[in-house]
N, C-alpha and C positions, 0 to 999 in steps of 0.2 A: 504494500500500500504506500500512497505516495500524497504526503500531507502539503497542500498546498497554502500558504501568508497570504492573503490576497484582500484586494480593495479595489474598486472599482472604474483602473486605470488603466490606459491601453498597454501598458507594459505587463501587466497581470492577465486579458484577456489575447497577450499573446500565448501565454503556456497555457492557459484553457482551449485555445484552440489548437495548440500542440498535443494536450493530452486527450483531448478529441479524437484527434485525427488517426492517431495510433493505438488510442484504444487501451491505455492506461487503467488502471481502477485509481482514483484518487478520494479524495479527501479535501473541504477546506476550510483552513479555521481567518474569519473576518478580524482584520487590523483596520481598527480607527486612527487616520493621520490626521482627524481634527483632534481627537481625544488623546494624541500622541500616545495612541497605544504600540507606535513603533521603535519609540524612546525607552520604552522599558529595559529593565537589564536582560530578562529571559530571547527580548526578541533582540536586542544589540548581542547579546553573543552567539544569535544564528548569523545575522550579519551586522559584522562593525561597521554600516553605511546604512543602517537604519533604516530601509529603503524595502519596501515590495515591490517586486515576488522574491517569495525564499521557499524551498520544497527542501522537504526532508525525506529523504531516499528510503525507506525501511530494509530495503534490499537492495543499499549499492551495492561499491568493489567490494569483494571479498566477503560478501553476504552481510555488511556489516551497515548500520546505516549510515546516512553521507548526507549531507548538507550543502545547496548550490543556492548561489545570490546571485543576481543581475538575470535580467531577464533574457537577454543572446546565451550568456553562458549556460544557462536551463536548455535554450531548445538546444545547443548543441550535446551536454549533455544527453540528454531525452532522446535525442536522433543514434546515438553514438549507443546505447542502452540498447535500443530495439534495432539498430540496425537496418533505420528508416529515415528517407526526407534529405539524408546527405553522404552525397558521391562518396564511391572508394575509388573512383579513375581520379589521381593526381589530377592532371589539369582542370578538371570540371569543378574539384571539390575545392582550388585553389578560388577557380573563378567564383565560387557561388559564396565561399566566406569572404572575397570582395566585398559583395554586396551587401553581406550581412553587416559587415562593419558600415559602410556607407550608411547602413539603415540605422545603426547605434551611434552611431559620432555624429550625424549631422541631421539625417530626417527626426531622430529622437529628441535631440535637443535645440535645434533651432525652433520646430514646430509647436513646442514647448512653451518657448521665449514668447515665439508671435503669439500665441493664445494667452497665457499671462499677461501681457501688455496691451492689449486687446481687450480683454474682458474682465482680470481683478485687478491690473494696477489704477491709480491714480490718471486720469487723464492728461492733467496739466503738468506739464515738466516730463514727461514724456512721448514727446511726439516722435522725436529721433529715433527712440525705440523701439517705438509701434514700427514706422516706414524701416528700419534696419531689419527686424524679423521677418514683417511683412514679406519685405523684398526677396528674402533670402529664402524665405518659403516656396515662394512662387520658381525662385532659379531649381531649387530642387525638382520640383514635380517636373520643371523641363527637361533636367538630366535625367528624370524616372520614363518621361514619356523618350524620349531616345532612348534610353534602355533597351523599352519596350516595344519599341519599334524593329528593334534586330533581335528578340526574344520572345521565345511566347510569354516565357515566366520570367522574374526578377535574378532568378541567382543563375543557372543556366536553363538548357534546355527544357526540362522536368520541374515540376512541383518540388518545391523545398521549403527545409526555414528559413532561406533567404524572404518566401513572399508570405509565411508565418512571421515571418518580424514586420516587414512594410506593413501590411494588409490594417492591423485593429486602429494602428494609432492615423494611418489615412485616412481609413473610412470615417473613424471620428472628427481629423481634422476637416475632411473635404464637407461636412454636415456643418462645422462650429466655426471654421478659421478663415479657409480658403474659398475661392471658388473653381472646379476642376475645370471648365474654359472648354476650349477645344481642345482637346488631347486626348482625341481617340482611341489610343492604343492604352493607355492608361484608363480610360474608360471601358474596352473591353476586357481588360483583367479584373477592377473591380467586378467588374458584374459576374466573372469566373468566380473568383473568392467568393462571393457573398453566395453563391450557390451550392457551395461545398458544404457535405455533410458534418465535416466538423466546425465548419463557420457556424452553420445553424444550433449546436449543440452549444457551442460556446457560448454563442448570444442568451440560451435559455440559460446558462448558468449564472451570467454575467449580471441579467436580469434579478436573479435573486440578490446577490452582492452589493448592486448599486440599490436595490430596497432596504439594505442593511444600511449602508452608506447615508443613506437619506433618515434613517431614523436616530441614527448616533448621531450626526450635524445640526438635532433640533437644540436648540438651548445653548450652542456654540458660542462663545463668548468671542468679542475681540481681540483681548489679551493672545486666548487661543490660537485665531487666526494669525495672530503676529506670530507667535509660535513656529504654526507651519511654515511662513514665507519668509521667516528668519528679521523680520524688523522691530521696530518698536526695540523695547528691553532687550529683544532674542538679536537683535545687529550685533556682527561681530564688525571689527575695525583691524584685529588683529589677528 
């Protein structure tokens, strides 16, 4: 069994739909980052980045349990485990964790940025902000749509966790952030993903999480909130 940290962020509904797809049995216990239930010591020492998703393996290496943080390192994990989703030909598996990282270093956190700036910072004294993520959002999805253009899939040829990392926090952004324009080719893949039986399954899980999500958020204080976005009292300078 394989016990899943989760809250209802597109980094978390990437391993739901990882362990969808492959057909895992899992588990998962809900982390409140308004109620800094991921500040606690129990959950700082699954990971010292305080951070969901975190799975706890019952039956990793050598039957013993194992413990993986950051959400790329899960599915590659998880793929690596079943022995699915990613190449053993050298060059394809070179190519497809490419993209993987592409989708951790820049689609994860610029898309991040734009959406923070956009929708809970301060408006005023931030303009630069907003248009610097904005912008940078947008170059993205055109590097995504040329991808996609010489690719049916993201990582290479084949279904991987190359487009199990893209796919949650797109779909999200392209609904909250972005607008997806013409780019077709980037348009016919969403609409692949979304049709996959473990897209579907994920969504159903996902739904229950963000129900959780929404009743620990009631009565959320400001202080809190500074908390999470690290200002107020919680600004570091050093």
């Amino acid at each position: 069994m394989i016990t899943l940290y989760a809250c209802g962020s597109p980094n978390v509904t990437k391993v739901l739909f990882m362990l969808a797809e492959v057909g895992l049995p899992y588990a998962y216990e809900h982390v409140s980052v308004v109620r800094a239930e991921n500040c606690r010591p129990e959950f700082v020492a699954l990971n010292p980045n305080g951070k969901v998703p975190v799975i706890v393996d019952d039956d990793g290496p050598s039957s013993e349990p194992h413990v993986v943080f950051e959400s790329v390192a899960i599915l590659v994990y998880l793929a690596e485990k079943c022995g699915a989703l990613i190449p053993t030909d050298t060059k394809k598996r070179s190519e497809m964790l490419q993209w993987l990282l592409v989708q951790a270093a820049y689609f994860g956190p610029m898309y991040g940025q734009a959406r923070h700036f956009l929708a809970l910072a301060p408006k005023e004294g931030n303009e630069y902000a907003r248009e610097r993520y904005t912008s940078e959002a947008y170059r993205l999805l055109d590097v995504l749509e040329a991808r996609l253009s010489q690719s049916p899939y993201v990582g290479y040829d084949e279904f991987s966790i190359a487009d199990i990392a893209m796919y949650p926090g797109l779909e999200y952004h392209v609904q909250n952030t972005v607008n997806l324009g013409d780019r077709p080719n980037t348009d016919r893949w969403m609409k692949a993903m979304a049709q996959r039986p473990g897209w579907q399954a994920a969504k159903a899980t996902l739904e229950e999480i963000l129900a959780i999500d929404l009743e620990k958020s009631k009565g959320v204080t400001a202080e809190q909130m500074d908390r999470v976005f690290g200002r107020g009292r919680f600004a570091r300078t050093c």
